[in-house]
C-alpha positions in Angstrom: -128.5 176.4 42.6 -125.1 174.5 43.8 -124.1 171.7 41.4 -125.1 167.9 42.6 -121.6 166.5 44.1 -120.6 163.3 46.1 -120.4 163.9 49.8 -117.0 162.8 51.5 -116.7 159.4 52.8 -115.9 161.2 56.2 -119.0 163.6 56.1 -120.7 160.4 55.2 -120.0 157.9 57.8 -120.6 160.9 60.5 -124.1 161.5 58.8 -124.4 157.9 59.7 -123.0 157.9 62.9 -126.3 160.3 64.0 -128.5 157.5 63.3 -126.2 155.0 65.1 -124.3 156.7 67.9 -126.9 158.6 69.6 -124.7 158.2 73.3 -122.1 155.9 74.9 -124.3 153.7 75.3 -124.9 153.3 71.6 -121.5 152.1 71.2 -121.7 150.5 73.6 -124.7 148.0 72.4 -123.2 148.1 69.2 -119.4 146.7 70.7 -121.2 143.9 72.7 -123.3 142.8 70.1 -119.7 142.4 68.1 -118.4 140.5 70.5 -121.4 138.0 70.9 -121.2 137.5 67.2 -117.5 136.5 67.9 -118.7 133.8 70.1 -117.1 135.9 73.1 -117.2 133.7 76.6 -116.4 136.9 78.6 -116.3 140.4 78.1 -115.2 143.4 80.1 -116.6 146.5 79.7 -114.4 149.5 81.3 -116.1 153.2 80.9 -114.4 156.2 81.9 -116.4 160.1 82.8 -120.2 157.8 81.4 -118.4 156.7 78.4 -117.6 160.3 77.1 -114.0 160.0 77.8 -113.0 156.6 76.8 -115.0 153.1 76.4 -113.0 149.6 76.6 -114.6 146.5 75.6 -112.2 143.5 75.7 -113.8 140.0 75.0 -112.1 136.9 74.2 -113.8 135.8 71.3 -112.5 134.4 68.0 -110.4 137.8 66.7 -109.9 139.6 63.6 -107.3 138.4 61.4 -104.5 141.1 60.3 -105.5 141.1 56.9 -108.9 142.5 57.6 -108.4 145.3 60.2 -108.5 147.9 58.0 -111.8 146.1 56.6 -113.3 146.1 60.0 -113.5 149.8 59.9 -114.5 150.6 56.8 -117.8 151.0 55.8 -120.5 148.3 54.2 -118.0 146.1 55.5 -118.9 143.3 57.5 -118.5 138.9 57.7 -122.5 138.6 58.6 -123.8 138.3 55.1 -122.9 138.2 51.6 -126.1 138.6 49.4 -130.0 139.5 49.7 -130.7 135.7 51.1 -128.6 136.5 54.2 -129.7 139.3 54.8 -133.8 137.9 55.0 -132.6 135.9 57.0 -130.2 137.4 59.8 -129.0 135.0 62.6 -126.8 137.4 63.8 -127.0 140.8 66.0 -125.0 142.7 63.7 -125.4 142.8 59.7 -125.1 146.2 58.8 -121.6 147.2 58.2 -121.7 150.7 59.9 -121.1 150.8 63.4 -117.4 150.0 63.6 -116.9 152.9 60.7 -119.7 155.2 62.0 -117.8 155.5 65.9 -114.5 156.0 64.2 -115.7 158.7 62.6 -116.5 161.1 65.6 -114.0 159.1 67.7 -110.8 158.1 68.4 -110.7 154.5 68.1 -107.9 151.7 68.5 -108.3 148.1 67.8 -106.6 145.4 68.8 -107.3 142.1 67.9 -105.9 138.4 67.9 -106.9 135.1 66.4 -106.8 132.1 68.8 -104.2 130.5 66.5 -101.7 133.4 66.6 -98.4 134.3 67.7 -99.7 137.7 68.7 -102.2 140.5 68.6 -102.1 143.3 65.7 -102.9 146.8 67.2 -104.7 149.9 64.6 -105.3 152.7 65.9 -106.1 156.2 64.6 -103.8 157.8 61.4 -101.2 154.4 62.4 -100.2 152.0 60.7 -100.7 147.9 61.8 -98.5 147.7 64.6 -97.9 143.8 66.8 -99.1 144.1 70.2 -99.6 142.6 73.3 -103.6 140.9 74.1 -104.0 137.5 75.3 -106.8 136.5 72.7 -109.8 138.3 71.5 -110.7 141.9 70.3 -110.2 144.6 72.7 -111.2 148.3 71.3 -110.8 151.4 72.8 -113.1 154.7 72.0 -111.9 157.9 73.6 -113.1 161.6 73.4 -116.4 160.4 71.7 -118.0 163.7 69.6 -114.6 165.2 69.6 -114.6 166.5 66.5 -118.7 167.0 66.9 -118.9 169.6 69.5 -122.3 170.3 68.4 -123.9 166.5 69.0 -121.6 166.5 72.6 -123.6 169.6 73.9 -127.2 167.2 73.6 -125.0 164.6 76.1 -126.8 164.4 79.5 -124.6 164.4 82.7 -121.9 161.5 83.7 -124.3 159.6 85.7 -127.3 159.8 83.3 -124.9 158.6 80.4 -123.4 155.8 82.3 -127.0 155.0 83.4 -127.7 154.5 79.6 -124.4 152.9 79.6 -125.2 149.8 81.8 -129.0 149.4 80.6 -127.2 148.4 77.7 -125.3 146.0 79.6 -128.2 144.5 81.2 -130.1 144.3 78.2 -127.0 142.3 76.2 -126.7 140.1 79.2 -130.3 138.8 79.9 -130.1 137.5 76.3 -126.8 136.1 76.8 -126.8 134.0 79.7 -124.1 131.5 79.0 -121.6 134.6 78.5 -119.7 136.2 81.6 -120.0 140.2 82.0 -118.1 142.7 84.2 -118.8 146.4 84.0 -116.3 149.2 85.3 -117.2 153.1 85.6 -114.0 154.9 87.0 -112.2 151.9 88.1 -115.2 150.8 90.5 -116.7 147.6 89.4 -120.5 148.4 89.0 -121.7 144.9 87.5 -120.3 141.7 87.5 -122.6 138.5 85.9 -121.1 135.3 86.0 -122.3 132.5 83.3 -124.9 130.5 83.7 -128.6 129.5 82.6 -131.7 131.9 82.6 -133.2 131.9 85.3 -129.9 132.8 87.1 -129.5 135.5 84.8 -132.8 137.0 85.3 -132.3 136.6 88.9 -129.0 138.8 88.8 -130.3 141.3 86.5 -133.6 142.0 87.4 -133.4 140.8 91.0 -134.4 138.2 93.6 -137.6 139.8 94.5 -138.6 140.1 90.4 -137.6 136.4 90.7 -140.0 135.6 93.7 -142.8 137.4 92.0 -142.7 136.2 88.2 -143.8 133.2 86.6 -142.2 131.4 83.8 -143.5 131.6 80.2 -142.8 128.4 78.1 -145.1 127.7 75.3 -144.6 126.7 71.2 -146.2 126.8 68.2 -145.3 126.4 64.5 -141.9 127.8 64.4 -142.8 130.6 66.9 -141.5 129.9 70.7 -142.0 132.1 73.7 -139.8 131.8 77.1 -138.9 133.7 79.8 -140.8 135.2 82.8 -142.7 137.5 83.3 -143.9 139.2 86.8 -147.2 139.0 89.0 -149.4 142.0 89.2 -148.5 142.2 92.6 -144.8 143.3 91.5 -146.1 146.5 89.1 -144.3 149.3 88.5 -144.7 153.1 88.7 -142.9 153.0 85.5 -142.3 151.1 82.1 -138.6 150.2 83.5 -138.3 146.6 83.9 -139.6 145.7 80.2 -137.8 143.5 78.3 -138.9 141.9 75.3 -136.2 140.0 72.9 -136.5 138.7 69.4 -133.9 136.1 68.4 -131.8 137.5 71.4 -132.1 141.2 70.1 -133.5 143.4 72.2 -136.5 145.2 71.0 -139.2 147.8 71.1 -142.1 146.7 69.1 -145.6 148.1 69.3 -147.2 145.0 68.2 -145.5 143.0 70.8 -146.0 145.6 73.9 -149.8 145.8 73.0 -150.1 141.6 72.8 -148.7 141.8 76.4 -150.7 145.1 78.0 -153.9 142.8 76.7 -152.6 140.0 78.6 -152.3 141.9 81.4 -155.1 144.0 80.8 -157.6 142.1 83.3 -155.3 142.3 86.1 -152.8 145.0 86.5 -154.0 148.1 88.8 -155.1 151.3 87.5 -152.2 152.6 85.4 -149.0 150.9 86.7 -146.8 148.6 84.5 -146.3 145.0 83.9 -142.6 143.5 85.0 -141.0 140.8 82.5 -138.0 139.5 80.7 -139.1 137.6 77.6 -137.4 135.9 74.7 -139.4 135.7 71.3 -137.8 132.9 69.0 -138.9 132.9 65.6 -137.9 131.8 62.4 -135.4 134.5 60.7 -137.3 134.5 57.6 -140.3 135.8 58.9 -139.0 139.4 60.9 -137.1 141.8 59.0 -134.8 143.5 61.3 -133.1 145.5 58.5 -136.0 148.2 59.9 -134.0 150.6 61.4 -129.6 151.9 61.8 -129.8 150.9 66.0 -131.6 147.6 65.3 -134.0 147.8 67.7 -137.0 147.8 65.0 -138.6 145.0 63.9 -141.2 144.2 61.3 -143.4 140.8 61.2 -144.3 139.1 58.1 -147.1 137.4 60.0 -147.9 140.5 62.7 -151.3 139.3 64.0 -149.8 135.5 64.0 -147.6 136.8 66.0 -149.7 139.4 68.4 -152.3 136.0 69.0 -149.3 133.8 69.8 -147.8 136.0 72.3 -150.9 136.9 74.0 -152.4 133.4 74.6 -149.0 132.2 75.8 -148.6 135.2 78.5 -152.7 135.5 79.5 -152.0 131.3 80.1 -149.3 132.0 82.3 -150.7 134.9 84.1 -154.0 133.0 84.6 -152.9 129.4 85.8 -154.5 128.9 88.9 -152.4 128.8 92.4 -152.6 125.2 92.5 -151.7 124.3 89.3 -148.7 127.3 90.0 -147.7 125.8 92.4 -147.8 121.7 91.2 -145.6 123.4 88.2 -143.3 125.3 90.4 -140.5 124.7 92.7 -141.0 122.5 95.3 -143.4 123.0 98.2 -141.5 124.6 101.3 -140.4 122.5 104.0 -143.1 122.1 106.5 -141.3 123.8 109.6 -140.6 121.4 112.7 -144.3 121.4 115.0 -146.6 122.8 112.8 -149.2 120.5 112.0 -151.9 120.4 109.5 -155.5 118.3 109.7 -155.1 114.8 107.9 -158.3 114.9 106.9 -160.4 118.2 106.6 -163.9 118.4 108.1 -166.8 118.4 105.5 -167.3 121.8 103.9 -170.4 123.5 102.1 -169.6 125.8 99.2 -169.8 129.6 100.3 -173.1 130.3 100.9 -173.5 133.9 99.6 -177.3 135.2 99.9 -176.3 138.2 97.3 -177.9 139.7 94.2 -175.3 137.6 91.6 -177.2 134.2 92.2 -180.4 136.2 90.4 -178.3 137.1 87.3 -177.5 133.8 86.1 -178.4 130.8 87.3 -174.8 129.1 86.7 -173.1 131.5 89.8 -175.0 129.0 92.2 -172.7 127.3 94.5 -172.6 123.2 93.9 -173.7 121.3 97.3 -171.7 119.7 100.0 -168.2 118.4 98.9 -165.7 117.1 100.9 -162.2 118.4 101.1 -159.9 115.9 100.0 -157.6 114.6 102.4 -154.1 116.9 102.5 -151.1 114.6 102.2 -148.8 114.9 105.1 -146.1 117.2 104.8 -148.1 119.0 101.6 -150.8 121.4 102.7 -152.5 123.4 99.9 -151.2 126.7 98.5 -153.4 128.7 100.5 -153.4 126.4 103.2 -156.2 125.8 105.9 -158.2 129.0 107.4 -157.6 129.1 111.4 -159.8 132.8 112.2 -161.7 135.8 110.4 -159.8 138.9 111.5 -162.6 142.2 111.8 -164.9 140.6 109.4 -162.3 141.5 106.2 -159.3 139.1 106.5 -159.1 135.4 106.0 -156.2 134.0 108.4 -154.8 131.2 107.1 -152.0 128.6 107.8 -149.5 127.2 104.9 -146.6 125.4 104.5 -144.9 128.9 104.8 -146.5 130.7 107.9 -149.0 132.6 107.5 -151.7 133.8 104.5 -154.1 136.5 104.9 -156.6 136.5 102.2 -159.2 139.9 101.5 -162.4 137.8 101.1 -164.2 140.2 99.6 -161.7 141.2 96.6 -160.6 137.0 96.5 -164.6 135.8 96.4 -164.9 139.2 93.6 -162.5 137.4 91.0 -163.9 134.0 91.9 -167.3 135.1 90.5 -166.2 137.3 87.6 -164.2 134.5 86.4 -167.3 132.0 86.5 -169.4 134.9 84.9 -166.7 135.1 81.8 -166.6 131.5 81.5 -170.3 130.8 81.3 -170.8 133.7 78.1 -167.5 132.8 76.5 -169.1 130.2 75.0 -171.3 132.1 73.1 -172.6 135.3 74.3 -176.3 136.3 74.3 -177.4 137.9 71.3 -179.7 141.2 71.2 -181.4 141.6 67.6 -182.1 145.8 66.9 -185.8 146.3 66.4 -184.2 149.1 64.3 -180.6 148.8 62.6 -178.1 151.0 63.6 -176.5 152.5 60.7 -173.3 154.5 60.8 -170.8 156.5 58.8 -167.8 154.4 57.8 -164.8 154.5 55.9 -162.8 152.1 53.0 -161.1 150.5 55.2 -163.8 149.5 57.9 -166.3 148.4 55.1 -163.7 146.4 54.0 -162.7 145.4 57.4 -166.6 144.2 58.5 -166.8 142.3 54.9 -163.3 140.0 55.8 -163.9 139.6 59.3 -167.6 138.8 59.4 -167.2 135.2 60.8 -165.3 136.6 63.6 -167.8 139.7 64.1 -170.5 136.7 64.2 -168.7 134.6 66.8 -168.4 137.9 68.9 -172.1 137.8 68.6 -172.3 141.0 65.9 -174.4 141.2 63.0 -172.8 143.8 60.7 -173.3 144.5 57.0 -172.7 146.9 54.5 -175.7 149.7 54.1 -173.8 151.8 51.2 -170.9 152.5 49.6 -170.1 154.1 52.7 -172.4 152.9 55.4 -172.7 150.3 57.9 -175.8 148.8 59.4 -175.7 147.1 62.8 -178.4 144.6 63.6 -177.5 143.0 66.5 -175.1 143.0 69.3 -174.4 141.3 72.8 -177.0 141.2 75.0 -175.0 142.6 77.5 -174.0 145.4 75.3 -176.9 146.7 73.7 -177.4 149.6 76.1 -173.4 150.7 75.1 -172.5 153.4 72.2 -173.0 150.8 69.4 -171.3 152.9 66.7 -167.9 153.8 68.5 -167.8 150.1 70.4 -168.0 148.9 66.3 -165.6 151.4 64.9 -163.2 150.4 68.0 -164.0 146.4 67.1 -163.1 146.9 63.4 -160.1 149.0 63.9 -158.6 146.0 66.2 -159.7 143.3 63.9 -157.7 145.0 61.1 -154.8 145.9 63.4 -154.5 142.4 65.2 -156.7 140.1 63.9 -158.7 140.0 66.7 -160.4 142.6 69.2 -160.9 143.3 72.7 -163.0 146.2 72.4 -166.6 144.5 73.3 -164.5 142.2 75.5 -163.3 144.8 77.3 -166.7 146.4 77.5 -168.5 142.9 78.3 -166.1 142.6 81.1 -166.9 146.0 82.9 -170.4 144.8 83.5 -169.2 141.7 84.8 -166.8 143.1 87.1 -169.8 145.3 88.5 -171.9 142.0 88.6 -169.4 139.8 90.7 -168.6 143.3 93.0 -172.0 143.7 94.2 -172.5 140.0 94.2 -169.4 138.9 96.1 -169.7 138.4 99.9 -169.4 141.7 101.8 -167.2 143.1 104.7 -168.5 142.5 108.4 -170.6 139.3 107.4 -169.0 136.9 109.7 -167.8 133.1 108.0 -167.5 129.8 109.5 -164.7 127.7 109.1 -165.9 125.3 106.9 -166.9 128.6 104.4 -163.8 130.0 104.9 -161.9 127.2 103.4 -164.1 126.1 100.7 -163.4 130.4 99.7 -159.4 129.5 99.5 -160.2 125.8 97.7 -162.1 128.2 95.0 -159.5 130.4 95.3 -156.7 128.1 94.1 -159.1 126.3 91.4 -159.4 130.2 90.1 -158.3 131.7 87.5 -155.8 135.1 88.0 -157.1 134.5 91.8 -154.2 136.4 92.9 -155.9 139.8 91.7 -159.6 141.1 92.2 -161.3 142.6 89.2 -159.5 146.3 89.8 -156.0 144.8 89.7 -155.7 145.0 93.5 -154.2 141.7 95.6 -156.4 139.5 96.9 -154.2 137.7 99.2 -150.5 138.2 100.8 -148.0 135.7 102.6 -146.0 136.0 105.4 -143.4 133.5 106.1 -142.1 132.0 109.1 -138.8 133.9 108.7 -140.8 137.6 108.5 -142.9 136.6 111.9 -139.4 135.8 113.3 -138.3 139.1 112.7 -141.4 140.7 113.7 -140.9 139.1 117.2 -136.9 139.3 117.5 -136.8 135.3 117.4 -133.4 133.4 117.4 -131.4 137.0 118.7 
């Protein structure tokens, strides 16, 4: 066997460099996150053949004094933290010590920095000595022929397009945290991104794009010393794929498993089939309770409070998601402009609730329509969201007229969601509970007796009696009422696994729910069946009082807007 002897510091920092410098845009995220930690106002980032050939960065941030150049690339070395307090407690992107070392040693890199105060920039670049040079203020570093002395890691490279792909997510990703700092991003001397500074939702705007804009609504809610912002995107704006997902923790962007399940639960009830939720959100939490020394490329993170933290982001997202249209849009930007001529009814004609003769009003007695109520007056110039209905287009469609132009509305799928949500209201409360005329007892492991034994309270409130039958057995005595018919064992295995997971559980939810859903589908009114106008509005009133009213039960839209400006263009108006 070969004797036990200390690796090269070369050999070493390259062993490193694998877990850190995967591609360009490794270095890339790793550069930028430098800078930001400089307190950089701008930074350029110039990229030559998808960063294979050479990556620039030059920001003008605070600098590196001459004295410490040779520091900055060795490595362990790093101004971030000094002890084991620091480093539970990390304010900054970078801690680590190993980037600046780990690139240099399967690159060639120069570095040129200068302090605001001095005379001149100091320039070190590979096998030189500290030379003066020429750089306004800042850090600018240059990496060329990355994996030159790696040949093997350079084959796994993808093409020039796919690596400067790579290259500018990274961008992106820096810059939605960072909106108060500029960004410009070159790829053979053609400017591919340029972000000016600014706040937010300006930010988001530019990144993600005016229509991801249109289509998302803000997220703003606190608790403790946990705080959730951003925005985050209507079903309606979906995606075929998981690209436009971005979740940030102390401004570092992450991928967390906890976090993406607390947000596929929020949007469990209304996204379509298998497409993917849209959002930019920005998880601020106190640095003592995430450890982000989980992983070399950062982008691991590990709660000290998990299911504190799962809860938190879930109730804040569902709230946002579910806030009815008109409290959407008293919260929003201002109403639009009504356009010059169209008028709208001072005073709506007295309307009866939606008189729907269908099988839902014999399942519980609470999905019965209230009597005659009045429409409240509209103000002038401020018609409702959905606006007032003016026809019923083939027995399907709702027309409507807003502020905007015009609303069609699918009654069926809108009056759908309208009774699901009154059916999960009424047995949130406190569901029905069916007693077993004879327990079901199943096989169960450590952890799940264990896990039925600490969350017995909560498997009570969920309206489940479950207690331990033996050392390894579990006896079920009662369930939902509207569950009882289900697979009792793998609906309790499912319950227990999320309670231990989470904290909390969505399985009989989730099970609950279907039923409901079938409910309110055959319940809600049906194509062909003709609507007067006093019907038709008190639908859209309901509409905009309802929760998620935007999506039916499958996730589909309910309704659609088409502005003044789109009927315009339809007809060639004003060419």
């Amino acid at each position: 066997m070969p004797a036990i002897k200390p690796l090269p510091d070369l050999l070493i920092s390259q062993i490193a460099a694998g877990e850190v410098v995967e591609r360009p845009a490794s270095v890339v995220k790793e550069l930028l996150e430098n800078s930001i930690d400089a307190d950089a106002r701008e930074i350029a980032v110039q990229l030559l053949e998808g960063g294979v050939r050479q990556i620039r960065i030059v920001d003008d941030g605070g600098g590196i004094p001459k004295a410490e150049l040779p520091l900055a690339l060795a490595r362990h070395a790093t101004s971030k933290i000094a002890s084991l307090e620091d480093l539970e407690s990390v304010a900054s992107l970078g801690f680590r010590g190993e980037a600046l070392a780990s690139i240099a040693a399967v690159a060639r890199l120069t570095l040129v920095s200068r302090l605001r105060e001095a005379p001149h920039a100091w320039r070190l670049g590979p096998g030189l000595d500290i030379a003066p040079a020429a750089l306004g203020g800042g850090t600018a570093i240059e990496i060329d022929d990355l994996y030159f002395n790696t040949p093997a890691r350079r084959k796994f490279l993808k093409r020039e397009h796919t690596e400067f792909a790579h290259c500018e997510e990274a961008v992106r990703r820096i810059a939605l945290a960072h909106p108060g700092v500029a960004f410009s991003l070159q790829h053979n001397g053609r400017t591919a991104l340029h972000l000016a500074a600014g706040d937010t939702a300006r930010r988001v705007s530019d990144v993600l794009g005016e229509e991801f804009a249109a289509q998302s609504r803000a997220v703003d809610a606190a608790a403790g010393s946990l705080h959730l912002a951003g925005y985050a995107a209507l079903p309606a704006y979906s995606r075929a794929r998981a690209d436009a997902q971005y979740f940030f923790v102390n401004g570092r962007f992450v991928r967390d498993k906890l976090l993406a399940h607390a947000v596929r639960e929020a949007y469990a009830d209304i996204l379509h089939g298998q497409r993917h939720a849209a959002y930019a959100l920005f998880l601020d939490i106190d640095p003592r309770g995430v450890d982000v020394n989980v992983h070399p490329a950062k982008t691991e993170v590990r709660f000290r409070d998990g299911r504190a933290v799962h809860q938190f982001v879930f109730h804040a997202l569902q709230r946002a998601l579910a806030a009815p249209l008109a409290h959407a849009a008293a919260g929003g930007a201002s109403a639009p402009a009504v356009p010059a001529g169209l008028t709208f009814p001072t005073a709506a004609p007295c309307q009866q609730a939606l008189a729907v003769e269908q099988p839902v009003a014999a399942y519980f007695d609470f999905v019965r329509q209230a009597g005659a109520q009045p429409m409240p007056e509209a103000e002038a110039g401020a018609p409702p969201p959905l606006g007032f209905a003016i026809a019923q287009l083939h027995g399907v469609y709702i027309l409507a007229q807003n502020a905007a132009g015009l609303v069609l509305v699918d009654m069926h799928a809108a009056h759908e969601r309208i009774l699901y949500e009154k059916l999960k209201a009424a047995l949130d409360e406190r569901p029905a509970v069916q007693p077993l005329l004879v327990p079901v007892v199943i096989s169960a492991s450590g952890e799940e007796t264990a896990a039925a034994e600490t969350h017995a309270g909560m498997l009570d409130r969920l309206g489940f009696e479950v207690a331990a039958a033996g050392p390894r057995e579990l006896a079920v005595r009662a369930v939902p009422a509207l569950l009882a018919s289900g697979r009792i064992p793998d609906l309790v295995r499912a319950l227990l696994a999320d309670l231990e997971k989470f904290g909390a559980s969505r399985a009989a939810a989730e099970q609950r729910n279907e039923l409901l859903a079938t409910m309110a589908c055959h319940g809600a009114v049906r194509a062909q069946r003709a609507l007067s106008l006093p019907e038709m509005n008190a639908l859209l009133r309901q509409m905009e009082a309802t929760e998620r009213a935007d999506q039916c039960n499958h996730g589909r839209p309910t309704w659609t807007q088409l502005s003044m400006e789109e009927l315009d263009r339809l007809f060639l108006r004003g060419r």
